[in-house]
N, C-alpha and C positions, 0 to 999 in steps of 0.2 A: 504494500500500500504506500503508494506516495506522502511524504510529508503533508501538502496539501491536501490530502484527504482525508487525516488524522483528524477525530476527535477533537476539538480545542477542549473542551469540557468535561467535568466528571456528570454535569446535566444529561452531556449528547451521550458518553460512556452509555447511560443508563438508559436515555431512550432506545440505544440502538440493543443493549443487550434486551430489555422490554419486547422490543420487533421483533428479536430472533428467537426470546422465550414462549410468543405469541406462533408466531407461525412452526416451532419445532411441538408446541402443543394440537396446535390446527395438524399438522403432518401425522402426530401419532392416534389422534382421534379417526381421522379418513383409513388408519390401517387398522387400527381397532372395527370399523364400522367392516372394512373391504372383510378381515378377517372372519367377523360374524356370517356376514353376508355369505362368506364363503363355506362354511361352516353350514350353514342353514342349506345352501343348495348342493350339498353333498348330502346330507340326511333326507332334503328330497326325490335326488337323486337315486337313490339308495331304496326310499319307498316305493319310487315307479319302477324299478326293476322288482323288486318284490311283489310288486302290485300286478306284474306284467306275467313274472313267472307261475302266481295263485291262479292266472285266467289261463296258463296253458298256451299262451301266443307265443310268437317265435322271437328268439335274441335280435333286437334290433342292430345288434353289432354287422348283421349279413345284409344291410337294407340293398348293398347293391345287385347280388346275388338275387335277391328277392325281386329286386327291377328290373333284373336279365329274363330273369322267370317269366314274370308278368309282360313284357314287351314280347318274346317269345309268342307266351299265347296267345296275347292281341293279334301277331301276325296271322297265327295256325285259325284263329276264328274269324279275321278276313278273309282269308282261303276261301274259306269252308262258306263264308257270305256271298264271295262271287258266283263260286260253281253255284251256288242254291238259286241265284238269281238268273243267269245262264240256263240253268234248268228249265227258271221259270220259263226263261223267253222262251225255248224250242218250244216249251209245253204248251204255250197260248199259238203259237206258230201252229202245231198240230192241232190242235182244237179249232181255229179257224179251220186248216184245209176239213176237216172233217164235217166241220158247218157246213163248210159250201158244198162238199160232195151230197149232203143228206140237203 
């Protein structure tokens, strides 16, 4: 610290140690608070795994696994929508020839 920036006073002394008693108390209350906080969402945590494995549902740890899955079957059931629509058409295709023959 430069001369010039020196305290002249045992007044300033005190204000400045005051500012940094205030804000190292402001600092340890935000980690006390974070700390809780943290605390609290791990016991919540903790419950919806519990709460997840009482209902028999599967470890969300695989959600991607589960997304491959699920996009997968979406495919295999559009498939299955086209050919059924496809069908449809021939099928009214034949149903008219058959109107008009009768």
């Amino acid at each position: 610290m430069p001369e010039s920036d020196r305290p002249e006073s045992a007044t300033e002394i005190d204000g400045l140690l005051d500012r940094l008693t205030a804000s190292v108390e402001r600092v340890l209350a935000d980690y006390e608070a974070l700390r809780a906080r943290s605390a609290e969402m791990a016991n919540q945590y903790a419950s919806l795994r519990e709460a997840l494995a009482g209902t028999g549902g599967e470890d969300p740890g695989d959600i991607d696994e589960r997304l491959s899955r699920l996009a997968a079957e979406n495919r295999e059931l559009r498939e299955i929508l086209l050919e059924a629509k496809e069908r449809a058409v021939r099928l009214r295709k034949r149903l008219a020839v058959v109107e008009d023959e009768v």
